[in-house]
C-alpha positions in Angstrom: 0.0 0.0 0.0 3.3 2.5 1.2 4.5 2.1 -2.2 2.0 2.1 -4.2 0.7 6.0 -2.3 4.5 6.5 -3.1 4.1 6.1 -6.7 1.1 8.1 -7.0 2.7 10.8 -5.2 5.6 10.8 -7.9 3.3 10.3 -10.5 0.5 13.3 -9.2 4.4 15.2 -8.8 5.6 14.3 -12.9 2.4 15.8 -13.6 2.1 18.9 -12.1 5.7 19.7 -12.9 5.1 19.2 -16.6 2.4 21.0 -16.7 4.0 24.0 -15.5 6.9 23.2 -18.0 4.4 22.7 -20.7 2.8 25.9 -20.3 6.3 27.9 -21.6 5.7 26.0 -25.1 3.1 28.8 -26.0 6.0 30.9 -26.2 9.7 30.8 -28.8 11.7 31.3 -25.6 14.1 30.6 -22.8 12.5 30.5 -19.7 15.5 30.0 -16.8 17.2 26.8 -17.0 14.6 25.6 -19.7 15.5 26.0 -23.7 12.1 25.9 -26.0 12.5 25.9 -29.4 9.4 25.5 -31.7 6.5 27.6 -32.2 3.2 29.0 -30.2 0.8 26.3 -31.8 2.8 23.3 -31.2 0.2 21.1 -29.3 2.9 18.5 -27.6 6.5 19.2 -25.3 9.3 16.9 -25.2 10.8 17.4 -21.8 14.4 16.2 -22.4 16.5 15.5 -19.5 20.3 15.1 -20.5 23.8 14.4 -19.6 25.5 17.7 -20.6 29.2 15.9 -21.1 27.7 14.2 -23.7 27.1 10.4 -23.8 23.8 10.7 -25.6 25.7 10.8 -29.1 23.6 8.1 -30.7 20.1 10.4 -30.3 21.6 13.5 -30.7 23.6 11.9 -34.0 20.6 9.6 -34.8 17.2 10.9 -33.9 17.2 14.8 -32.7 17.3 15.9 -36.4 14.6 13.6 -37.5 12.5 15.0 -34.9 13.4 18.5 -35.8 12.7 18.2 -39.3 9.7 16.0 -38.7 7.5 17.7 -35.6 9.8 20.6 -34.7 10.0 22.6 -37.3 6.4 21.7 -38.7 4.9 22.9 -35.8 3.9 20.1 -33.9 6.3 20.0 -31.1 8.1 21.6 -28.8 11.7 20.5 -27.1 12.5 21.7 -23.6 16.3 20.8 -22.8 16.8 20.3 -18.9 20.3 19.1 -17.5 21.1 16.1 -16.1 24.8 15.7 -15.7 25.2 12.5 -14.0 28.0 10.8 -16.0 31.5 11.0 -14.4 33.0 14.1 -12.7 33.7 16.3 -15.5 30.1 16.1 -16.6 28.6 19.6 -14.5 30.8 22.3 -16.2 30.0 21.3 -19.9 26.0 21.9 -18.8 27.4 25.2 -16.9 29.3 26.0 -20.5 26.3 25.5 -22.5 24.1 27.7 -20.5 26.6 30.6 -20.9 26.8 30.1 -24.3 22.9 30.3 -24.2 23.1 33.9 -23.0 24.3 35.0 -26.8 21.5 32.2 -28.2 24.3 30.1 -29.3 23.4 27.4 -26.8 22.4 25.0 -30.0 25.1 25.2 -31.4 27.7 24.8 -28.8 25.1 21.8 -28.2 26.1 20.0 -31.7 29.9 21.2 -31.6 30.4 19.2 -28.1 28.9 15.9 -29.8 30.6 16.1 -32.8 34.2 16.7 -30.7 32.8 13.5 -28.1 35.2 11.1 -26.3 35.4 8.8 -23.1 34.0 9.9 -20.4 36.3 11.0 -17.7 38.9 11.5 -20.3 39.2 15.3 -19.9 38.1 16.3 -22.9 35.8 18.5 -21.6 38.2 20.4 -19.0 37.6 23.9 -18.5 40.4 24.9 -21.2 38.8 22.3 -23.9 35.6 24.2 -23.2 36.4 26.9 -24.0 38.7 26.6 -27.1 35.0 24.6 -28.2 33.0 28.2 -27.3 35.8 29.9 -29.3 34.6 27.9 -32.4 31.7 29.9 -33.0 31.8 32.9 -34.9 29.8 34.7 -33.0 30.1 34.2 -29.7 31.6 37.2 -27.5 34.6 35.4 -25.8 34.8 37.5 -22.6 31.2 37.2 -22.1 31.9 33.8 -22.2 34.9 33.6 -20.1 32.9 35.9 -17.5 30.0 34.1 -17.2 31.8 30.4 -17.2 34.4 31.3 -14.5 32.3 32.8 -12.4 30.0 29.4 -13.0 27.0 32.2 -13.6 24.4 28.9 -14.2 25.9 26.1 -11.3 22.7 26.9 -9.8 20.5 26.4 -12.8 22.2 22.9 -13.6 21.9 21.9 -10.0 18.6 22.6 -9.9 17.7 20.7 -12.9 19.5 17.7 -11.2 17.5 18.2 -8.3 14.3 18.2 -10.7 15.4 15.0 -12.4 16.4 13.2 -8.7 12.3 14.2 -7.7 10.8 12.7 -10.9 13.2 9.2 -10.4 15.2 10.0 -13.5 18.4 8.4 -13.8 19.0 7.6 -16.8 20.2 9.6 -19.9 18.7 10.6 -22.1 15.6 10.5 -20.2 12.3 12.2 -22.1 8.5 12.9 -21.3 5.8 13.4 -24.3 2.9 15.6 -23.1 0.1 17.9 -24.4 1.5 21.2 -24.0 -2.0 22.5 -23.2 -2.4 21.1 -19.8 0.3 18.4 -19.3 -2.4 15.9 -19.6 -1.0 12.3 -20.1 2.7 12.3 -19.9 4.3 9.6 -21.9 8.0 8.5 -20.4 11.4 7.2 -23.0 14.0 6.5 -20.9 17.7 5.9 -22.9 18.7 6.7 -26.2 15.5 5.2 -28.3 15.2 5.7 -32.4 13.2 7.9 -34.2 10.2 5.0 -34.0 9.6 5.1 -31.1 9.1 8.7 -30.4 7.1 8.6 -33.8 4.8 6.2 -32.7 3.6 8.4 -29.1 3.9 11.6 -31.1 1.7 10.4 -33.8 -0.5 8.7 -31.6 -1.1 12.0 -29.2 -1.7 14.1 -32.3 -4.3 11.7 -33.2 -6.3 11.8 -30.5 -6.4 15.9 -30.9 -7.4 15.3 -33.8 -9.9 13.4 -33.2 -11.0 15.2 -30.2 -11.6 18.6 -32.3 -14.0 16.8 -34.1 
């Protein structure tokens, strides 16, 4: 009985914290330690929870573009990128990187340049110095704006409370994602792990279904 009131706890808990996440996918915007891409209509969120030093090379390689050409950028869905740097011990300044990189609106691509540079885990590849010859990389990114904001580790607190966030909703694993109606946060649907294009295909198409169908 215990566990069972514990999982409906957590569950009531997933839901009422999408929801609140859902409700920023009305908006193109970054709303504090979220990233939104998409437009106002889109009637679904991905909430993406991810290790920020990289491991999740196989969806980001693999299935992120197919569901940015396919639902993203057809107006269907909405991505919302949380942290989850859980992987080894050089895993939190990446995610800290990233954010300051956000602050110029380059956090996608400093995103894509990180994966496409990936190697072992714990390898220092990602030390502070490698980080920031990565940052250099794009054209346009103000380098002591970036240097400020990284040494002074400006978004520590924004990563950790995304970890904290994850830690609450029992996510572990990475990549770790939840499909809901951006509407009302109504019937989360949870992918844990690095799953193809198919399977996110088949809840996406299913959801948009049954709006479909429900505007009838």
């Amino acid at each position: 009985m215990l566990k069972q009131q514990r999982k409906l706890l957590q569950r009531k808990k997933l839901n009422e914290t999408i929801f609140n996440v859902a409700k920023t996918a009305s908006f193109v915007m970054v709303l504090s330690y979220m990233i939104v891409i998409s437009f106002p209509s889109a009637p679904f969120s991905i909430l993406n929870m991810k290790t920020n030093n990289y491991l999740c090379a196989r969806y980001v390689k693999a299935t992120e573009p197919l569901i940015n050409q396919t639902y993203i950028q057809t107006d269907k869905v909405v991505l919302v990128f949380k942290h989850l740097p859980n992987r080894g011990f050089d895993s939190m300044n990446p995610a800290i990187a990233a954010q300051c990189t956000n602050d110029q609106g380059s956090f996608w691509d400093f995103h894509q340049l990180l994966y496409k540079n990936q190697k072992p885990i714990d390898s220092g590849w990602v030390s502070k110095e490698n980080l920031k010859k990565f940052a250099a990389k794009i054209p346009e990114l103000d380098m002591d704006k970036f240097n400020s904001c990284f040494d002074n580790q400006k978004y520590k607190s924004f990563v950790e409370k995304d970890v904290a966030l994850a830690s609450s909703l029992g996510f572990q694993e990475t990549p770790s994602f939840v499909i809901v109606n951006s509407k009302d946060g109504s019937n989360p649907e949870i992918l844990n792990g690095a799953h193809p294009f198919a399977s996110f295909k088949a809840i996406i198409d299913k959801k948009l279904t049954e709006v479909e169908n429900s505007s009838k």
